[in-house]
C-alpha angles and dihedrals in degrees: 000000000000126000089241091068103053117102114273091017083129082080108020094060097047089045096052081050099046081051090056089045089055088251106137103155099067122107083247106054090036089064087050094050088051099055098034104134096046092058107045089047084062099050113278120128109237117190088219092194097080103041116121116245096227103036100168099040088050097042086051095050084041089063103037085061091055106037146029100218091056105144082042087051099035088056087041091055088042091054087052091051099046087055095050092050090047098052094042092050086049088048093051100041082060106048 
């Protein structure tokens, strides 16, 4: 299975490539600052010079600047990456 058919994939992949860009303010690359350590514990390479320091704080002003429906949306981004962490954790424990 490739990463780019695990659930939530859609944000996970552009954020990984904004953080090697030096890009650490996207909604990509702050889902991957929040979870971090999870997913570098299951195998993802994570450049760790470029993640925010308060991902979550930062991901959640980022959206309110943006929409009007941001609690509803900023659930919405941790499910997926709940479920992007799950299923990668699940890829690499059987590999």
């Amino acid at each position: 299975m490739e990463l780019n058919e695990l659930p939530g994939s859609e944000l996970i992949l552009p954020g990984l490539e904004d953080l090697y860009q030096g890009r650490n303010n996207t909604i990509g690359s702050l889902l991957i600052s929040i979870a971090s350590i999870r997913l570098t514990e299951a195998g993802l390479d994570i450049p760790q010079v470029s993640l925010s320091s308060e991902p979550e704080l930062a991901l959640y002003t980022h959206l309110q600047i943006d929409r009007d429906d941001a609690y509803s949306y900023y659930n919405a981004l941790l499910s997926s990456l709940n479920s992007f962490c799950a299923a990668l954790e699940l890829k690499s424990k059987y590999q």
